[in-house]
C-alpha positions in Angstrom: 0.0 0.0 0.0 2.8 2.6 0.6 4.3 1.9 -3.0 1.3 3.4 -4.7 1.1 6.2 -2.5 4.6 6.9 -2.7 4.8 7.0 -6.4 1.7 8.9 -6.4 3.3 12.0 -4.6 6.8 11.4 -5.9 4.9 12.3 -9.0 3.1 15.4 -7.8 6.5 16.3 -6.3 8.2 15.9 -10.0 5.6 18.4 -12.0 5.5 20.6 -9.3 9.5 20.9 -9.6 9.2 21.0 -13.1 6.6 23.3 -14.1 7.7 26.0 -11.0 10.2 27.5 -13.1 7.4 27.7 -16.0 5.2 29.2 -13.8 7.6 32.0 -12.5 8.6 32.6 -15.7 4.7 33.5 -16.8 4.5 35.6 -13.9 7.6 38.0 -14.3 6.7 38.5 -18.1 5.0 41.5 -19.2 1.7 42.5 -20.3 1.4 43.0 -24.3 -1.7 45.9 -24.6 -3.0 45.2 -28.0 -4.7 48.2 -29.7 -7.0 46.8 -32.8 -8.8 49.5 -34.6 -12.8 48.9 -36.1 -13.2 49.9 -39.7 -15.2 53.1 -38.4 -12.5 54.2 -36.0 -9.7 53.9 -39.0 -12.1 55.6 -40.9 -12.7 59.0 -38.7 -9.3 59.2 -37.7 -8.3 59.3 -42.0 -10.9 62.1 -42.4 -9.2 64.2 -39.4 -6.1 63.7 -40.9 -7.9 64.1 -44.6 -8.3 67.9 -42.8 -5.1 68.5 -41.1 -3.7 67.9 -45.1 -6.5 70.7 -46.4 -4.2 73.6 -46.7 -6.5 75.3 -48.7 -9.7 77.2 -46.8 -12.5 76.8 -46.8 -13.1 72.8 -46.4 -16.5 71.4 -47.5 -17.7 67.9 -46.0 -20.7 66.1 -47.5 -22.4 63.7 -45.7 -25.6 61.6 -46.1 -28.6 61.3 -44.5 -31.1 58.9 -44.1 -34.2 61.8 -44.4 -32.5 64.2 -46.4 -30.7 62.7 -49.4 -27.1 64.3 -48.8 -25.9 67.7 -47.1 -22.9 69.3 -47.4 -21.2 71.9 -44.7 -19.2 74.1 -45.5 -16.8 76.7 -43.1 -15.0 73.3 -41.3 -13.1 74.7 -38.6 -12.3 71.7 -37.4 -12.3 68.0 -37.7 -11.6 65.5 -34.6 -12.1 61.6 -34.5 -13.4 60.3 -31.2 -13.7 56.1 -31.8 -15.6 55.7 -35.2 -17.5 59.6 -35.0 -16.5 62.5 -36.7 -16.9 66.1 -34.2 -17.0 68.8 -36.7 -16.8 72.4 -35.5 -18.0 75.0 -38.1 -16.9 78.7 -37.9 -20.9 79.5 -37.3 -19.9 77.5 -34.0 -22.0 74.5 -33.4 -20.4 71.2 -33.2 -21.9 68.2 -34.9 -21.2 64.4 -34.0 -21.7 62.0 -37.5 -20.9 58.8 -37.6 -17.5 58.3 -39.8 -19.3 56.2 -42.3 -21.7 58.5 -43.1 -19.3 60.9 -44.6 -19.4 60.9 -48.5 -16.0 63.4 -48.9 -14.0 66.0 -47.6 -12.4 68.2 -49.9 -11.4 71.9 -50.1 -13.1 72.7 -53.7 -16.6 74.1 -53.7 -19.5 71.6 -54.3 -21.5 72.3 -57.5 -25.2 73.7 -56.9 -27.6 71.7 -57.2 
């Protein structure tokens, strides 16, 4: 009856000296943050830098809407990504929050009249 039993924890005793050093290594390594954007986020962060690039004033931005076909602003004072939405500050002062996706084009020529 001690044979078994001995075996038994001279085998607990055997992983437990061999996967120590495993475990401390596991435990000293660092943490690896992994940043993955949605296609939304890349998307408003390329229109703010789309306007950063705009030299030329002023910057028109056409979007669409669902009840409204599509609108265009014009006088962009400002362009900012915050996750996959667009904050647009015009120089009348209102900001407006559109969803990245919804943006047609940014561009610094003046749209054609309808």
């Amino acid at each position: 009856m001690k044979k078994p039993l001995f075996r038994s924890t001279a085998f607990v005793v055997f992983c437990l000296i061999t996967l120590a050093p495993l475990a401390a290594a596991s435990a000293d390594s660092s943490a690896i943050n992994l940043s993955v954007r949605t296609e939304g986020e890349a998307l408003a962060k390329g229109f703010e830098e789309a306007f950063t690039s705009l030299s030329n004033a002023p910057v028109f931005i056409t979007y669409a809407r669902e009840d409204k076909g599509f609108v265009t602003l014009s006088g962009i004072r400002s362009v900012r990504a915050l996750g996959a939405v667009l904050l647009i500050r015009t120089e009348r002062g209102p900001i407006l929050a559109l969803p990245a996706r919804a943006v047609v084009v940014i561009t610094d020529e003046r749209p054609l009249a309808p």
